[in-house]
BAFI-3210 file (N, C-alpha, C; in Angstrom, 3 decimals, decimal comma, padded with zeros to 6 digits):
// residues 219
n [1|2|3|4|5|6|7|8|9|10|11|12|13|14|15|16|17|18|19|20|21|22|23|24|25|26|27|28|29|30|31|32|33|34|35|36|37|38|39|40|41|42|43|44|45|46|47|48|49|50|51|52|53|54|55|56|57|58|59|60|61|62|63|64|65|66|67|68|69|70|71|72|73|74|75|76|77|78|79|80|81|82|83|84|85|86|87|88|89|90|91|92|93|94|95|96|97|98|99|100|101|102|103|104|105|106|107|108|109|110|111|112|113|114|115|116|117|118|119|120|121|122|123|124|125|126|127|128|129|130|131|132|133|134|135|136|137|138|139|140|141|142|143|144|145|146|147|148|149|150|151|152|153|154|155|156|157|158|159|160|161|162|163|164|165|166|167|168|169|170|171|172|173|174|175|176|177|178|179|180|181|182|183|184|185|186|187|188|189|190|191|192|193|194|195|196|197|198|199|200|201|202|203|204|205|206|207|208|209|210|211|212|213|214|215|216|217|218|219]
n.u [000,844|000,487|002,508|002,271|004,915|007,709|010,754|012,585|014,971|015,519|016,273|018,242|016,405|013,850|013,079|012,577|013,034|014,609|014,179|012,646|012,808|013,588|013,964|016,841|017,266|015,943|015,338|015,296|016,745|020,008|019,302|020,076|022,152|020,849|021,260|023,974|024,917|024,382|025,077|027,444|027,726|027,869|025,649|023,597|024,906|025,326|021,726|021,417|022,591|025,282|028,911|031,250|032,472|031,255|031,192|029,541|028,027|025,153|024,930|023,527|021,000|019,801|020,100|017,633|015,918|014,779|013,771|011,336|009,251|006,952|005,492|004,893|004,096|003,799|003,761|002,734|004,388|006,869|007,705|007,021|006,561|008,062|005,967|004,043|000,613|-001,500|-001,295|-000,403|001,622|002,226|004,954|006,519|008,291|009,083|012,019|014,134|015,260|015,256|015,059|013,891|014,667|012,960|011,370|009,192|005,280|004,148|002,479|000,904|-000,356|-002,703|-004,082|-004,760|-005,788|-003,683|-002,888|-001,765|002,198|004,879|007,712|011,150|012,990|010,768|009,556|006,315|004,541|001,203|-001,413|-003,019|-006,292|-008,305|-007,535|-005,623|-006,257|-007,307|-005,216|-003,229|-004,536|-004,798|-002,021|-001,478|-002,956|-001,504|001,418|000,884|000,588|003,376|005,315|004,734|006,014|006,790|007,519|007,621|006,994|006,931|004,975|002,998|003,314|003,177|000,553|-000,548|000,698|-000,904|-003,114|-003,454|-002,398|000,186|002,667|005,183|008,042|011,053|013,406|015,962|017,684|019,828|022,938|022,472|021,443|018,668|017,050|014,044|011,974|010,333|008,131|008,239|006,604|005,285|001,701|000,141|-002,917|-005,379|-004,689|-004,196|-001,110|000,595|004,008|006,244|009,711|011,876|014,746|017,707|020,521|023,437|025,607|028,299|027,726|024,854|021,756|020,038|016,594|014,077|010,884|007,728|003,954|001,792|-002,010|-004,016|-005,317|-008,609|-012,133]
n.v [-001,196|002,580|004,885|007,427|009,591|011,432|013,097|015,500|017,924|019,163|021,795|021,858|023,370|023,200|024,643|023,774|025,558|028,804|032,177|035,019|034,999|035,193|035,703|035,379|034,227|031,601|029,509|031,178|033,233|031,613|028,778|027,468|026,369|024,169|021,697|021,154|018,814|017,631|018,318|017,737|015,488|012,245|010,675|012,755|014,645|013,180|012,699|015,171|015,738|016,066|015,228|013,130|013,767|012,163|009,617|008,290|007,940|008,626|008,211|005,733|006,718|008,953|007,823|006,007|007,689|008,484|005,816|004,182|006,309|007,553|010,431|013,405|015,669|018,760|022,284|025,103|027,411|026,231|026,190|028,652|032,284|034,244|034,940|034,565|034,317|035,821|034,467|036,070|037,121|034,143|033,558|032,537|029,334|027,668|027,418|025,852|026,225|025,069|022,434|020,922|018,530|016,717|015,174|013,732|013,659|016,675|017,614|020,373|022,364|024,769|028,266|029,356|029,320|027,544|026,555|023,542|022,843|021,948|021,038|020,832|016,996|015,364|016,545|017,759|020,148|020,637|022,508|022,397|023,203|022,154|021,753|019,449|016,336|016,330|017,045|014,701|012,344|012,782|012,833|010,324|008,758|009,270|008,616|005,878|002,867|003,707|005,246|008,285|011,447|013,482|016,784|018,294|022,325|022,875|023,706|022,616|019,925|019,574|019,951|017,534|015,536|016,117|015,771|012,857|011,636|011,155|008,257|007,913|009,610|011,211|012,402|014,569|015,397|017,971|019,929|022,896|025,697|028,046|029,840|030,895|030,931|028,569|026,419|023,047|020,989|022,509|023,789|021,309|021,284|018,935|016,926|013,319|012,488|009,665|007,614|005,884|004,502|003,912|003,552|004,816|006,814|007,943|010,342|012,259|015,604|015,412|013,804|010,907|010,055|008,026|007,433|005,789|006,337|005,898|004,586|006,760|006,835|005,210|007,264]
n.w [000,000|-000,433|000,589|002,890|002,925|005,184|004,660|006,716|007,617|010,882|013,161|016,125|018,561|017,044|014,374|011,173|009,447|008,475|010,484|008,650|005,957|002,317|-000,989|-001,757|001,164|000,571|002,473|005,223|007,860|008,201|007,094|005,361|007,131|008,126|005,972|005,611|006,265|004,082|001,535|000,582|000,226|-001,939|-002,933|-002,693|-004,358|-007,087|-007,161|-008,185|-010,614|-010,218|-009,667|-007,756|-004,407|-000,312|000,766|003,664|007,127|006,574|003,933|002,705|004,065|002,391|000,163|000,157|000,716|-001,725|-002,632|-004,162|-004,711|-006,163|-006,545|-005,124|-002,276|-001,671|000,434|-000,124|001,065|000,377|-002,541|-003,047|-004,593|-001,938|000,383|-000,879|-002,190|-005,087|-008,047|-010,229|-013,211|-013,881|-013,802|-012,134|-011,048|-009,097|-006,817|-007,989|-010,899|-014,350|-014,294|-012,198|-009,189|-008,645|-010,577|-010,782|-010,764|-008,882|-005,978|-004,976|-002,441|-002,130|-001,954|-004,385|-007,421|-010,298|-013,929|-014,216|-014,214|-016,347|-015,906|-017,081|-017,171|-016,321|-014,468|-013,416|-011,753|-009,785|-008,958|-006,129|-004,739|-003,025|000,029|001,875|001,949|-000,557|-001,767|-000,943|-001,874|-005,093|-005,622|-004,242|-006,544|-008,822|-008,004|-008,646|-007,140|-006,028|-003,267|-001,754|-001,424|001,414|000,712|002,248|003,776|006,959|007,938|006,486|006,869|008,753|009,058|007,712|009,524|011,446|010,917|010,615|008,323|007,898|007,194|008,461|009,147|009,403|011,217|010,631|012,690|013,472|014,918|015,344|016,446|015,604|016,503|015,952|012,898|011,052|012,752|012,932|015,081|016,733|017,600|017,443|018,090|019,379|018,611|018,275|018,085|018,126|018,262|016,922|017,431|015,018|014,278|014,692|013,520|013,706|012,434|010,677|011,850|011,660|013,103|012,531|012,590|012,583|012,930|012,661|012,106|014,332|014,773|015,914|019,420|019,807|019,502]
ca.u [000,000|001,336|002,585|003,102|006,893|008,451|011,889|012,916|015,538|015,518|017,495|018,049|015,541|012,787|012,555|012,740|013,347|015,376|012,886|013,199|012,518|013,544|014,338|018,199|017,018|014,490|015,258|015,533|018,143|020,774|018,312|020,717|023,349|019,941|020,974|025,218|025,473|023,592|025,490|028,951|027,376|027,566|024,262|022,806|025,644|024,683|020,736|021,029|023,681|026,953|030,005|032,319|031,433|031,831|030,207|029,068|027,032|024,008|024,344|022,517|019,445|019,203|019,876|016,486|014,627|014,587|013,457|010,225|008,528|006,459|004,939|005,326|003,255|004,214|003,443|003,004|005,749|007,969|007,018|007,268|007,399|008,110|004,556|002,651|-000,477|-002,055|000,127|000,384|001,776|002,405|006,392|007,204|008,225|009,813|013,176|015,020|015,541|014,405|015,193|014,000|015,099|011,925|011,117|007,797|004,086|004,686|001,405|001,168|-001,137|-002,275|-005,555|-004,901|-005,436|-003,220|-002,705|-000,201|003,115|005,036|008,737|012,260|013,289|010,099|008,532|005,088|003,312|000,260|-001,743|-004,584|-007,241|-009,769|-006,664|-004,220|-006,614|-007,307|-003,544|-002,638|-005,363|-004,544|-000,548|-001,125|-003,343|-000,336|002,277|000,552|001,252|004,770|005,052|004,482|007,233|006,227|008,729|007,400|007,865|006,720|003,137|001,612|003,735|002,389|-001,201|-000,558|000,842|-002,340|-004,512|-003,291|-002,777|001,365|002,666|006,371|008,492|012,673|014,065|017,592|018,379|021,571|023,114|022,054|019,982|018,448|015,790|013,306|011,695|009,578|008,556|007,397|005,990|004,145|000,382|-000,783|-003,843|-005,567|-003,997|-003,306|-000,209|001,634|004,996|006,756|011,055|012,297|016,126|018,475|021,283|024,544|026,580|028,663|026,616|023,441|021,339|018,852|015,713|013,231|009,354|006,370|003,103|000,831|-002,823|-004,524|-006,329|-010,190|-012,507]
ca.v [000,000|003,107|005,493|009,201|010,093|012,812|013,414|017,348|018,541|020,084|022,559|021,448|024,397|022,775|024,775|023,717|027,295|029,922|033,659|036,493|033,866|035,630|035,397|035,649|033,233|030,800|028,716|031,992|033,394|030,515|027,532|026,737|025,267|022,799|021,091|021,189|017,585|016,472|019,022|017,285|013,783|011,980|010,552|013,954|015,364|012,496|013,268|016,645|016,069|016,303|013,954|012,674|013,816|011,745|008,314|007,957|007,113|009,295|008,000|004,852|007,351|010,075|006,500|005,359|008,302|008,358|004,854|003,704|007,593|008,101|011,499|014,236|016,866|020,361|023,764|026,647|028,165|025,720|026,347|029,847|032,890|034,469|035,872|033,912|035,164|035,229|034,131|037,235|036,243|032,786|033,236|031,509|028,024|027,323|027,536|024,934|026,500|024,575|021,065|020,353|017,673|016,020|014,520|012,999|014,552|017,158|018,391|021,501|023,038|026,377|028,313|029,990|028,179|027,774|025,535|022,839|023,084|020,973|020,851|019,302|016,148|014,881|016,934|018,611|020,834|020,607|022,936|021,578|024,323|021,954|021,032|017,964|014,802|015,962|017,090|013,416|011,523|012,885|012,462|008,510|007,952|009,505|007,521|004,131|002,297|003,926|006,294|009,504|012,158|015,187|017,781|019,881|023,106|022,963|024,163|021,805|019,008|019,737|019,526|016,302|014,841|016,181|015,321|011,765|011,231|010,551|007,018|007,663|010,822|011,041|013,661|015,151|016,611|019,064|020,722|024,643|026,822|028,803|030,878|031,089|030,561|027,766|025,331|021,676|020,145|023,069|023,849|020,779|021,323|017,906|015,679|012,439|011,791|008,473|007,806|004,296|004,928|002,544|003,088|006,510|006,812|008,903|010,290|013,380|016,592|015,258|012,286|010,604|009,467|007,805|006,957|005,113|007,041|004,444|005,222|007,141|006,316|005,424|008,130]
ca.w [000,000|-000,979|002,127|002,497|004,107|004,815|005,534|007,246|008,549|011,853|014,312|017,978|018,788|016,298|013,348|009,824|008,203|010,001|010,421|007,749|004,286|001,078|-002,379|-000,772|001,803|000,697|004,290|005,993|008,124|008,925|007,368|004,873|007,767|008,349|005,175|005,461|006,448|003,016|000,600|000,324|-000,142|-003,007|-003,270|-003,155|-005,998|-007,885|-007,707|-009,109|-011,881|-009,536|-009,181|-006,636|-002,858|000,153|001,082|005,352|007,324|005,938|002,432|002,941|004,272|001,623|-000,944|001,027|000,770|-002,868|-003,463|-004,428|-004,926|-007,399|-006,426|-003,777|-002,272|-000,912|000,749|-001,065|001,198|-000,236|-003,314|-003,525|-004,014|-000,853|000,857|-001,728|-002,701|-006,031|-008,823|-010,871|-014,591|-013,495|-014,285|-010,939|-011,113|-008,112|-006,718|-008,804|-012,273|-015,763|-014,036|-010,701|-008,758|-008,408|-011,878|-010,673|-010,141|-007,312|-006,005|-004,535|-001,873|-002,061|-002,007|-005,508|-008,371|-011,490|-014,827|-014,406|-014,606|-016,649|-016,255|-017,697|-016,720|-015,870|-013,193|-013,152|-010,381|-009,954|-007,638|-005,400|-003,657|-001,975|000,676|002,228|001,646|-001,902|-002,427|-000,961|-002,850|-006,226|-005,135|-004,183|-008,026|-009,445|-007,832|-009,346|-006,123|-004,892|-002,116|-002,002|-000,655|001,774|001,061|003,054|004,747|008,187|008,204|005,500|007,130|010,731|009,296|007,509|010,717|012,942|010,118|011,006|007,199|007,373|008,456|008,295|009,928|009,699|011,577|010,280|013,611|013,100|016,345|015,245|017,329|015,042|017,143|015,610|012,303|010,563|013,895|012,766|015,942|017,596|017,415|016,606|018,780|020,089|017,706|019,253|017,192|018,451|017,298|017,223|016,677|014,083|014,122|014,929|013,308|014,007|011,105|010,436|011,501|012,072|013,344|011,565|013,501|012,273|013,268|012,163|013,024|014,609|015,249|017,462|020,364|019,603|019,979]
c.u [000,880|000,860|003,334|004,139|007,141|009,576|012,372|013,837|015,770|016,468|017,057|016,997|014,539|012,289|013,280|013,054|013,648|014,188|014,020|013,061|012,402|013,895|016,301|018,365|015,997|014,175|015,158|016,554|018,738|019,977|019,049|021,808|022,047|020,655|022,765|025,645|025,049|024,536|026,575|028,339|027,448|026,458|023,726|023,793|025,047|022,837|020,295|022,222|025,376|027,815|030,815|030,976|031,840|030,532|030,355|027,975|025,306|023,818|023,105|020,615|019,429|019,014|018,222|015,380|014,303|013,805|011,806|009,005|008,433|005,336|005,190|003,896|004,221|003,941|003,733|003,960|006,904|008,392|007,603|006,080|007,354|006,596|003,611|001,809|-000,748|-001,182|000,307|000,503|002,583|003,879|006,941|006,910|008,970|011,567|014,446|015,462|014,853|014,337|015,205|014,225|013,963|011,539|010,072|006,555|004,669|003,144|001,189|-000,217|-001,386|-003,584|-005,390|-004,911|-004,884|-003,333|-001,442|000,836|004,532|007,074|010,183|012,495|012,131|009,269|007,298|004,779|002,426|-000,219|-003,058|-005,074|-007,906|-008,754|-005,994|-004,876|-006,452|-005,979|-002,892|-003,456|-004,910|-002,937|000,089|-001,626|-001,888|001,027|002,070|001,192|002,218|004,387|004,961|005,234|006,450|006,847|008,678|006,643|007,024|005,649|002,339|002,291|003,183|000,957|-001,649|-000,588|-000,400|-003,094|-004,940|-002,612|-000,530|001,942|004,022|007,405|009,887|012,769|015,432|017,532|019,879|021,762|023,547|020,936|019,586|017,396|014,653|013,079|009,961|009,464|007,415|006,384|004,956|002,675|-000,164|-002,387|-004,533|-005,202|-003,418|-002,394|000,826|003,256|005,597|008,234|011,396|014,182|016,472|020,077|022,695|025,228|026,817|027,744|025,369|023,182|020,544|017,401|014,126|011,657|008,007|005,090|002,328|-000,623|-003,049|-005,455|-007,791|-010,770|-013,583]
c.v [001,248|004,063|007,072|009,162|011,069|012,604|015,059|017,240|019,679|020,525|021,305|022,126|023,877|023,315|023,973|024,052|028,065|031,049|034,259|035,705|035,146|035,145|034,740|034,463|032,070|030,282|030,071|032,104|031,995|029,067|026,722|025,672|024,015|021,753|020,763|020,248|016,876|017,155|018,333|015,698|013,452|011,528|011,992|014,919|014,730|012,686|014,526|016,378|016,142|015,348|013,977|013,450|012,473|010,910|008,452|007,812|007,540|008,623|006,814|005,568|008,082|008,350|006,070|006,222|008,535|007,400|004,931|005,291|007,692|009,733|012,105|015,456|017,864|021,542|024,312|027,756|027,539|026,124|027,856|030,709|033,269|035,468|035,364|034,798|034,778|035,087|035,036|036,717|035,013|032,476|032,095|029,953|026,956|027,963|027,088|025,151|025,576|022,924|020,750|018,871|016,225|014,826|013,281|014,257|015,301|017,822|019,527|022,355|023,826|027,208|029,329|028,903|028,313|026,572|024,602|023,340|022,857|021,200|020,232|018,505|015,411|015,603|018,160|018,867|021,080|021,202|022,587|022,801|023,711|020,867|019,291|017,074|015,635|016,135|015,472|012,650|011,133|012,362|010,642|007,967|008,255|008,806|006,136|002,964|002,769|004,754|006,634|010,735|013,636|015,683|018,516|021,121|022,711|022,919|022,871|020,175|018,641|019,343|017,773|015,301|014,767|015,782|013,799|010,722|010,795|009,478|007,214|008,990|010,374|012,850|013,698|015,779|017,036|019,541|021,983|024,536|027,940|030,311|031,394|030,579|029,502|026,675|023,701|021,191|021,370|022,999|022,289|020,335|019,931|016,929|014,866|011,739|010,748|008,112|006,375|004,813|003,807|002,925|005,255|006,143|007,956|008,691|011,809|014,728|016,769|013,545|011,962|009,828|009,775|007,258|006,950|005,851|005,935|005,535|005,564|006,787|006,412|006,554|007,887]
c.w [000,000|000,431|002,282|003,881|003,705|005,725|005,895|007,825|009,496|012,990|015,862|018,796|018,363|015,120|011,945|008,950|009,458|009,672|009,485|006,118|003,694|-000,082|-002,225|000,069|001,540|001,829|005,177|006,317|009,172|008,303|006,548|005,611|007,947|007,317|004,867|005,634|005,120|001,476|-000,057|-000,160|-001,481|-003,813|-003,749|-004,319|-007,083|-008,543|-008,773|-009,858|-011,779|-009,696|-007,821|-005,595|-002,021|000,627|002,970|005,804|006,983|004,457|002,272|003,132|003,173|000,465|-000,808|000,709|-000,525|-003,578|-002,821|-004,614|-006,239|-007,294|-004,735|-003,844|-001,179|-000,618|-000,371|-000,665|000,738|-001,111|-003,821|-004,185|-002,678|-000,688|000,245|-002,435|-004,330|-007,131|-009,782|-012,477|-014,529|-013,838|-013,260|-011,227|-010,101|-008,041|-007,037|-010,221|-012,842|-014,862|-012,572|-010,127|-008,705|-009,666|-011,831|-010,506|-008,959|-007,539|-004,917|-003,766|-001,544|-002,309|-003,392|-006,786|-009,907|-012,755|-014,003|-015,115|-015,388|-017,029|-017,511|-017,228|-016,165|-014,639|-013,366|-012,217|-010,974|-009,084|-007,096|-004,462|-002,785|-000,602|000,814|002,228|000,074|-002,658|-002,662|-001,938|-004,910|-006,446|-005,818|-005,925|-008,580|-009,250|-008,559|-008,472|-005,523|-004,065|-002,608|-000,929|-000,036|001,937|001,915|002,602|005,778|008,326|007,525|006,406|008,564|010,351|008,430|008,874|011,957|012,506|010,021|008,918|006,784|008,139|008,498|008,311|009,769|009,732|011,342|011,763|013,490|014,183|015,623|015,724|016,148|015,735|017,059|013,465|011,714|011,592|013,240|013,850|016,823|017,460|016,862|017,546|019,856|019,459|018,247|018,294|018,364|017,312|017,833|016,387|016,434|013,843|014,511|014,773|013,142|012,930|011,320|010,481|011,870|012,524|012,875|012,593|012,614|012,429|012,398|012,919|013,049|014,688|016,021|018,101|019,875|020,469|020,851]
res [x|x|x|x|x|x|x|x|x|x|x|x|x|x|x|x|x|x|x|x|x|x|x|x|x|x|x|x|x|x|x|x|x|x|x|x|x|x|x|x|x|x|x|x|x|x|x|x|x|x|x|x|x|x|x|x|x|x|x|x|x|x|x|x|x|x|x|x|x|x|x|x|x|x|x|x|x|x|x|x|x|x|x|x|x|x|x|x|x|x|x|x|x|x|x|x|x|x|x|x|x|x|x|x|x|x|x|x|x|x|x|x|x|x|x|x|x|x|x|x|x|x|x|x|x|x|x|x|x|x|x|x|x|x|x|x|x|x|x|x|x|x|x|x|x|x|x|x|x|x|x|x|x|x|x|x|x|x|x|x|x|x|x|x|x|x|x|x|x|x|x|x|x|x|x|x|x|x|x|x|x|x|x|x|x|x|x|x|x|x|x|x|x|x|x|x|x|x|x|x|x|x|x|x|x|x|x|x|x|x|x|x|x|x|x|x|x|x|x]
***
């Protein structure tokens, strides 16, 4: 059965995105060190077009989080541009230039609505208005059985998780304090999210920790 995951990386503090997100910053201020243990890797050179880079104990996970995805969904702060809002002359196409990384369906949640978007290398956005079941729904047909990847950012990922609708959580924790920013785990109001940890792994930088969301308590 096909299973929405998301992998994030997060500060020691808890955000996701440092405060102040611009064009300059897409992560905000400081959000890029979130992501300094995955940069040098070779797996991740390799995904986007790179060579060489250095094999440890992370490669095995980013190798992992790649397989079996056939579609992703994502915020509209991910997404872009900064502040959002209505899309204007629809130039924006994210933050990846002509060839995003993705090169599957990416569906995109956002209360404005545009045409599809139809990349190089294989990747289309698609934007969904009537929210996170019909984002995931359309997501999982599109996969054709494989997962389905939740890039993220923070907000749409928090309401997946309360919405009870993701079975599968890996935290990048990095040791930066950032202070603020984009916070994953706050507000999620009465949401009885359970969490079952399936392995934690130490590597250069960061730790990897991973959990299965079980159900929640009958109502």
């Amino acid at each position: 059965m096909s299973k929405l995951r998301c992998h994030i990386s997060i500060s020691l503090d808890g955000f996701v995105a440092g405060p102040n997100q611009s064009e300059e910053n897409p992560l905000g201020e400081g959000g890029e060190r979130l992501h300094d243990w995955v940069f040098p890797l070779e797996a991740f050179r390799r995904a986007h077009g790179g060579q060489g880079g250095e094999v440890n104990e992370s490669t095995p996970v980013v190798e992992e989080s790649r397989e079996n995805i056939g579609a992703a969904v994502m915020g509209r702060n991910m997404f872009g541009p900064v502040r959002g809002g209505a899309w204007g002359d629809e130039q924006w196409t994210g933050w990846w230039g002509d060839n995003p990384p993705y090169h599957y369906p990416v569906f995109i949640v956002t209360h404005y609505p545009r045409d599809r978007v139809e990349m190089e290398g294989g990747t289309t956005f698609h934007f969904v208005t009537d929210g996170i079941e019909s984002a995931l729904g359309q997501a999982k047909k599109a996969a054709g059985g494989k997962d389905v990847m939740l890039w993220g950012g923070g907000q749409v990922a928090r309401q997946y998780l309360a919405a009870g609708l993701l079975d599968e959580l890996e935290l990048h924790v990095v040791p930066v304090l950032l202070g603020g920013g984009s916070r994953l785990l706050d507000n999620l109001g009465e949401a009885d999210v359970r969490l079952e940890q399936v392995r934690a792994i130490e590597a250069p930088g960061v730790t990897h920790l991973k959990y299965r969301i079980l159900p929640g308590a009958p109502s």
